[in-house]
C-alpha positions as CSV (number, residue, x, y, z in Angstrom):
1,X,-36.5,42.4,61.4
2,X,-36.3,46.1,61.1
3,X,-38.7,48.5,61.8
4,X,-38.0,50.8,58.6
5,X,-41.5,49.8,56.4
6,X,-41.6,51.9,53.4
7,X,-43.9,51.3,50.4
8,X,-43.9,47.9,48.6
9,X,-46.9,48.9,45.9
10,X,-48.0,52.6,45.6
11,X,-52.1,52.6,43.6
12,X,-51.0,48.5,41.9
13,X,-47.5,49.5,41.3
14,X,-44.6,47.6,42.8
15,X,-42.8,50.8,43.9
16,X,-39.1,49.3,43.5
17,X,-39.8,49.4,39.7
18,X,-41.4,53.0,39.1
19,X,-39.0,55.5,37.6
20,X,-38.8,59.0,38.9
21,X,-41.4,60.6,37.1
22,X,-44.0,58.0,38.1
23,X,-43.0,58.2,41.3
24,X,-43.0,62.6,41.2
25,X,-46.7,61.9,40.0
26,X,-47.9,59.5,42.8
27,X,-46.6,61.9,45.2
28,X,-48.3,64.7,44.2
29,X,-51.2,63.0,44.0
30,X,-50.7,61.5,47.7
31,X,-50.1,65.1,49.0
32,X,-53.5,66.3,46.8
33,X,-51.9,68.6,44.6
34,X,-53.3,66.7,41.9
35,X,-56.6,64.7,41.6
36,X,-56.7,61.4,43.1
37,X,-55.6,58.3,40.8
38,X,-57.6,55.5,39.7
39,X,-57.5,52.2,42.3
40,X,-56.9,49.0,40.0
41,X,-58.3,46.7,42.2
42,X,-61.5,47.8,42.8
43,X,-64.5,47.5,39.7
44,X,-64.7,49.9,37.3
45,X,-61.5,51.6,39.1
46,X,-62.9,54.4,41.3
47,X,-60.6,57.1,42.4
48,X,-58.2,55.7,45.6
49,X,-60.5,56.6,48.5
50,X,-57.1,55.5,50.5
51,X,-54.8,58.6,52.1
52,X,-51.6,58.2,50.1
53,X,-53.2,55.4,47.8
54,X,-50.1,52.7,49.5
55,X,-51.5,49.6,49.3
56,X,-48.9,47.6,51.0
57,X,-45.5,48.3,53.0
58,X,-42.0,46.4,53.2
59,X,-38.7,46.1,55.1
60,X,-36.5,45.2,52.8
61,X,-37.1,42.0,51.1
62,X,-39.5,40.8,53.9
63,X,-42.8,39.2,52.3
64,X,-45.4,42.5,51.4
65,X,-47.8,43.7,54.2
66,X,-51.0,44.9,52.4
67,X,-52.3,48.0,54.3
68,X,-55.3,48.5,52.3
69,X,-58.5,46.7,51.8
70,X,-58.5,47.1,48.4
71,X,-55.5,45.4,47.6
72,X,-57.5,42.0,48.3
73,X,-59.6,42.8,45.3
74,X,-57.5,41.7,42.6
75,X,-59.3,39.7,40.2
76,X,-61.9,39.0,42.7
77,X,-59.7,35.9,43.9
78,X,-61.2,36.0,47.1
79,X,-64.9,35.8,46.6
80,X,-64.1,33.3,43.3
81,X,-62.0,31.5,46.3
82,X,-64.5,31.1,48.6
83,X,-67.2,30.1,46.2
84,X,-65.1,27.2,45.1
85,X,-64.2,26.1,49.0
86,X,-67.8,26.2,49.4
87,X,-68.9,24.5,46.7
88,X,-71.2,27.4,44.9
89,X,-71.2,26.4,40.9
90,X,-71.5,30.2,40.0
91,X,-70.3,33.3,42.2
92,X,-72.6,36.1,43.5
93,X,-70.8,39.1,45.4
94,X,-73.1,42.1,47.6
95,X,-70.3,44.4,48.7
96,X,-71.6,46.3,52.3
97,X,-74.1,44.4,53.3
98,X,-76.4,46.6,56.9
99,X,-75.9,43.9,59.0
100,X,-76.6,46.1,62.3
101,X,-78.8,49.2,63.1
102,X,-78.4,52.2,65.6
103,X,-81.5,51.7,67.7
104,X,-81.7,55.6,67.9
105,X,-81.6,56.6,64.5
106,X,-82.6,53.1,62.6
107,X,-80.0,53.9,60.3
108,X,-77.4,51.1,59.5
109,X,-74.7,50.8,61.9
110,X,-72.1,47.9,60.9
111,X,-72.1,46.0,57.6
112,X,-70.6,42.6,56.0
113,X,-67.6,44.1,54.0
114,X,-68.5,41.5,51.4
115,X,-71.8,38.5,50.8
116,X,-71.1,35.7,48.4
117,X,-74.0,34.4,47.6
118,X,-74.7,31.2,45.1
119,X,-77.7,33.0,42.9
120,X,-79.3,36.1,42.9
121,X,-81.9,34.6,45.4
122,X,-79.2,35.0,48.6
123,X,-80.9,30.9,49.0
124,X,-77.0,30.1,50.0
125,X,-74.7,32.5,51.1
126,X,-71.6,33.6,53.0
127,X,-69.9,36.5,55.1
128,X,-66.4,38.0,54.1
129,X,-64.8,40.3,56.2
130,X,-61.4,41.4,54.6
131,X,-58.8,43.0,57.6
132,X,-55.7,44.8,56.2
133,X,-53.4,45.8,58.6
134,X,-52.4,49.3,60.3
135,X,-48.9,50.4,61.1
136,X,-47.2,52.3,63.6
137,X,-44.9,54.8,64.0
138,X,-44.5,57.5,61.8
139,X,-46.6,58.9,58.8
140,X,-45.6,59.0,55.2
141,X,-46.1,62.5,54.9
142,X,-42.1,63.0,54.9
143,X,-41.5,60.3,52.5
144,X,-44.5,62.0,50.1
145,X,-42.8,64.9,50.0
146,X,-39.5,63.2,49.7
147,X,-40.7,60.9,46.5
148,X,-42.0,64.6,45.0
149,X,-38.5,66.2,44.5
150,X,-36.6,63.1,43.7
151,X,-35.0,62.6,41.2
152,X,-32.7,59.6,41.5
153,X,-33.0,56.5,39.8
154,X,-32.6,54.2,42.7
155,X,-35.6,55.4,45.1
156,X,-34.9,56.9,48.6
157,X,-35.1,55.0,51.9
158,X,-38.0,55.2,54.1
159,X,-37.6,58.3,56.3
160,X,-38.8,56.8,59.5
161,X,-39.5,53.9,61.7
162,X,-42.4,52.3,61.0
163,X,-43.8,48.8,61.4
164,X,-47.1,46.9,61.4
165,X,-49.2,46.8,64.0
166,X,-50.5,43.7,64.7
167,X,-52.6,43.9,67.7
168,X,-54.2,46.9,66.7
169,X,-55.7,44.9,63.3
170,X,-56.4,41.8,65.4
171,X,-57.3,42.3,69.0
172,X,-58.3,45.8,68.6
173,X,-59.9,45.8,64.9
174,X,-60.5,42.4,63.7
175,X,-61.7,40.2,66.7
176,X,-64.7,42.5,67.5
177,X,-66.0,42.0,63.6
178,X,-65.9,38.7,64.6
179,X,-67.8,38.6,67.9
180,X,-70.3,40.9,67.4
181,X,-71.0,39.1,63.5
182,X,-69.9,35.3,64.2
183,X,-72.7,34.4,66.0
184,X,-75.5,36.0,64.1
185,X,-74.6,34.3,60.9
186,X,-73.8,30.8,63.0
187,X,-77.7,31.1,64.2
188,X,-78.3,31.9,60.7
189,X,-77.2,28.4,59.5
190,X,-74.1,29.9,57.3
191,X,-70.5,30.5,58.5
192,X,-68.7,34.1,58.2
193,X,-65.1,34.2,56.2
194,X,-62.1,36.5,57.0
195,X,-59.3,37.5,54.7
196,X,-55.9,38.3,55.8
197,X,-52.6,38.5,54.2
198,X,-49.8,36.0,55.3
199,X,-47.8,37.9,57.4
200,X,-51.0,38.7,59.3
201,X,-51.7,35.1,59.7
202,X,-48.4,34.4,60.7
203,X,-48.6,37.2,63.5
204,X,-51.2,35.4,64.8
205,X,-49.7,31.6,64.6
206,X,-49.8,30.2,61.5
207,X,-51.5,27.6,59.9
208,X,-52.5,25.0,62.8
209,X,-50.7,21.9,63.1
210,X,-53.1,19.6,62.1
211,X,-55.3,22.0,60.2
212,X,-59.1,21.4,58.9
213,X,-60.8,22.1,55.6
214,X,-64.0,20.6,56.6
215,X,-66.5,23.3,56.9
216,X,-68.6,21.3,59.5
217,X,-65.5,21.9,61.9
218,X,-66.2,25.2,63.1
219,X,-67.2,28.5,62.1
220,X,-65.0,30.7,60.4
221,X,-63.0,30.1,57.1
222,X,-59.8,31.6,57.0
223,X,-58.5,32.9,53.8
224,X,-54.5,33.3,53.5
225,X,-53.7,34.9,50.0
226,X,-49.9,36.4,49.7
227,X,-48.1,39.0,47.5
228,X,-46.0,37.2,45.6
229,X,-42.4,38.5,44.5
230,X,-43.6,40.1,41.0
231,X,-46.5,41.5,43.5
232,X,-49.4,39.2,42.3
233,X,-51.9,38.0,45.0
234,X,-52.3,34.4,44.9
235,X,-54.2,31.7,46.7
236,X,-51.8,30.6,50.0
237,X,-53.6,28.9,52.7
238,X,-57.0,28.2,54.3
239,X,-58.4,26.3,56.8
240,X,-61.6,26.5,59.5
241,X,-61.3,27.3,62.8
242,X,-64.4,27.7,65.5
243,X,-65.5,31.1,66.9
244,X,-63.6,30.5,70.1
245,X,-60.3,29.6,68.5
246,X,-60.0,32.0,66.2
247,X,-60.7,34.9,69.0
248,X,-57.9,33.0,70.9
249,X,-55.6,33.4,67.8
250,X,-56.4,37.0,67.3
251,X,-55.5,38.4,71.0
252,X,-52.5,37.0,70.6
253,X,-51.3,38.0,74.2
254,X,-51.4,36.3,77.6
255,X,-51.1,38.4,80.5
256,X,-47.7,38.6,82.1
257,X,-46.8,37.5,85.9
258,X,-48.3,39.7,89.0
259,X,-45.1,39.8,90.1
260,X,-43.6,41.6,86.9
261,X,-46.8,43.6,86.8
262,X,-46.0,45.2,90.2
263,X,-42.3,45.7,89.1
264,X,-43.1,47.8,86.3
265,X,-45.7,49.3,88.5
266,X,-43.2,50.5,90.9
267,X,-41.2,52.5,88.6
268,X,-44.0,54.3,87.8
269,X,-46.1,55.3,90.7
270,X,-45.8,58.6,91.8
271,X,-47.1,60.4,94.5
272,X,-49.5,63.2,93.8
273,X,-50.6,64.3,97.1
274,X,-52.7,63.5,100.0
275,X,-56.3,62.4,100.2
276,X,-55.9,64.8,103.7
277,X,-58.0,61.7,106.0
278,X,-56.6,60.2,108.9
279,X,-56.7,57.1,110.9
């Protein structure tokens, strides 16, 4: 697959479809010369708090990569999801729920991105942590200022490699939300839910081969929606996996051979000097 991600939607829009002049304003916008555009998927449609308001990338016509948390927000299909899996008659939603404090300052220090909750009384509720996914490689800077000056009807190519980085959303991002939160809520008597895209999912394995929808089977629900080719998001996949299993899933790396360790090792080692001691 190549490594050439450019924009997919830019602030809702599906960028292969905006003319010119839309795309002239979203770049100027995304380099600040003008003020920052609405963001359709959040309530009430706040200005983009998002650098560059792209809210998912593509390589060619490889499935959308959502970049931005906000993206998940459209028509709250995820909490309206979960409520339904779950079995809630009516949907409650707290977005940034403290869920830690700093014991130096007292002031929060981590929160649940989003608590859906069956009444107003929080008697029955659940976590929902929502993980887009970073990329690599080059900023879009270039292509900003590329999008502001053209004028073609057919938009430009991306200007550089790029490509998403997997490890860094799970291993690195993603799998500490759920250690540190996981346990809490399992002592707590509810169950925490995560939210990735497909291609996300897919990075990480897949559906499982034989997988469960029984909530009493472990501890996490796992929420697949996808971008669909008109660039709705729509339900996809779910399924519950245990703590353990899911951290498994989300290093997705096994450490390679000693042997090809030390290999590698030996074209790099290079001597810096003496310590000066003697046998």
């Amino acid at each position: 697959m190549s490594s050439r991600y450019g924009i997919a939607e830019w602030l809702g829009h599906p960028f292969r479809l905006l003319p010119p002049s839309d795309r002239q304003a979203l770049a100027r916008a995304a380099l600040k010369l003008d003020p920052a555009l609405p963001c359709p998927f959040q309530r009430g449609e706040p200005a983009c708090s998002k650098r560059g308001g792209v809210c998912s990338i593509q390589s060619g016509d490889s499935q959308p990569v959502i970049t931005c948390p906000s993206r998940f927000g459209e028509g709250d299909l995820l909490p309206s999801w979960l409520a339904r899996i779950v079995g809630f008659p009516d949907v409650y939603l707290a977005p940034e729920v403290p869920f830690m404090r700093s014991p130096s300052t007292g002031r929060a220090a981590g929160r649940v991105d989003l608590v859906v909750a069956s009444d107003g009384n929080a008697s029955s509720w659940f976590g929902l942590e929502i993980q887009a996914v970073y990329f690599s490689g080059n900023g879009m800077l270039a292509d900003f200022e590329l999008l502001r000056d053209s004028t073609d009807i057919e938009p430009p190519e991306p200007t550089a490699l790029r490509r998403p980085d997997w490890r860094s959303s799970s291993a690195k991002r993603l799998m500490p939300q759920l250690q540190v939160k996981g346990p809490t809520l399992r002592r707590w008597g509810t169950k925490l839910a995560v939210a990735v895209d497909l291609p996300f999912f897919e990075a990480i394995g897949g559906p499982s081969d034989d997988p469960s929808q029984d909530l009493n089977d472990g501890d996490i629900v796992w929420l697949v929606p996808k971008v669909t080719e008109d660039y709705q998001l729509v339900e996809h996949h779910w399924e519950v996996l245990s703590l353990e299993a899911s951290s498994d899933r989300l290093l997705s790396a096994k450490a390679i051979k000693r042997q090809e360790f030390e290999d590698a090792l030996r074209t790099k080692l290079q001597r810096i000097g003496s310590t000066g001691s003697h046998a």
